[in-house]
C-alpha positions as CSV (number, residue, x, y, z in Angstrom):
1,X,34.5,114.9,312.1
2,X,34.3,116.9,308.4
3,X,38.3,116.7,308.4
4,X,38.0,112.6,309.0
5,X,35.9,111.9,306.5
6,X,38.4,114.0,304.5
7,X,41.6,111.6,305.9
8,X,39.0,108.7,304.9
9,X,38.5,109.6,301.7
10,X,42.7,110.3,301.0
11,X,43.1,106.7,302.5
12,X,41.0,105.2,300.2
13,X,42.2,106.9,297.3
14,X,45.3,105.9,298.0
15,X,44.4,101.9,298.4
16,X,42.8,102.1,295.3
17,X,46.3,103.6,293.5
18,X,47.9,101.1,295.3
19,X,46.3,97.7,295.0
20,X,46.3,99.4,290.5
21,X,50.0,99.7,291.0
22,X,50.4,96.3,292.4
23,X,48.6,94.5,289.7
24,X,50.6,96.2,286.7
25,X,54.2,95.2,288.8
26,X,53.2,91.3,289.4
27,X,50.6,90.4,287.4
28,X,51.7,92.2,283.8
29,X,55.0,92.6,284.2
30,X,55.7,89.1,284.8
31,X,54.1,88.2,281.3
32,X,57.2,89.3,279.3
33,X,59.5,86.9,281.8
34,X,59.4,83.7,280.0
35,X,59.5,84.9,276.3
36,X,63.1,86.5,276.8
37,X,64.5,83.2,276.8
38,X,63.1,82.1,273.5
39,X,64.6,85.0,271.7
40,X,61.9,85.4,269.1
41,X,61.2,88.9,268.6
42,X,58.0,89.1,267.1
43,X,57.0,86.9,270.3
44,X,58.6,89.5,272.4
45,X,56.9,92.8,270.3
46,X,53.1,90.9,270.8
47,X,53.8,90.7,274.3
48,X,54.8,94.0,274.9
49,X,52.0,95.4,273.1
50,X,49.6,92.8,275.3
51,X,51.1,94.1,278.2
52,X,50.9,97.9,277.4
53,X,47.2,97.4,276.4
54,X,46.5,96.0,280.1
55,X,48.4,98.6,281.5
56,X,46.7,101.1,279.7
57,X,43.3,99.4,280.5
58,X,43.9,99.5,284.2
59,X,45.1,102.8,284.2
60,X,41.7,103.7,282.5
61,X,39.8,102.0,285.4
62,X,41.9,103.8,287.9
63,X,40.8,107.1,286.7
64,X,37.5,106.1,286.4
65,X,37.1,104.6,289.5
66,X,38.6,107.5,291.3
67,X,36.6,110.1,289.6
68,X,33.5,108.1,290.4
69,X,34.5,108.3,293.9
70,X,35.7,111.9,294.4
71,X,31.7,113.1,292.5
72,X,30.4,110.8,295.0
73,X,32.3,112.1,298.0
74,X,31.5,115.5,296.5
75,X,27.9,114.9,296.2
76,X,27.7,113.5,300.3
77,X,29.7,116.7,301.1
78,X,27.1,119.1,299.5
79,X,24.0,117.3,300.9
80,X,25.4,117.3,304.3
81,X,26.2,121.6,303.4
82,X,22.0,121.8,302.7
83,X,21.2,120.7,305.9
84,X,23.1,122.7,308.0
């Protein structure tokens, strides 16, 4: 049971990368698709910089989130220690 909470725990670290990963392909990326066509540079430098800051942002989040997680799964796994 110990080693499933384990393969739980992977699972939904995983997820979490994922659905992170999925926002910066389709919801940032796409920003940058429409101002190529106008061929204005400075257009094209502000959004790169927009979309690096929300890339950077949720990458922040991820590794917050995660670490949140793991001290939390941590924490359950040394209570449940103490009572055996």
């Amino acid at each position: 049971m110990k080693f499933l909470d384990l393969r739980f725990f992977i699972l939904f670290m995983w997820i979490i990368v994922m659905i992170a990963c999925l926002a910066i392909i389709f919801l940032i990326a796409p920003l940058g698709k429409y101002l190529i066509l106008q061929k204005n540079s400075i257009l094209i430098l502000q959004t790169s910089f927009i979309q690096a800051i929300l890339a950077v942002m949720i990458v922040g989040i991820l590794i917050y989130l995660l670490n949140k997680f793991q001290k939390i799964y941590l924490f359950k796994k040394l209570m449940d220690k103490k009572k055996d």
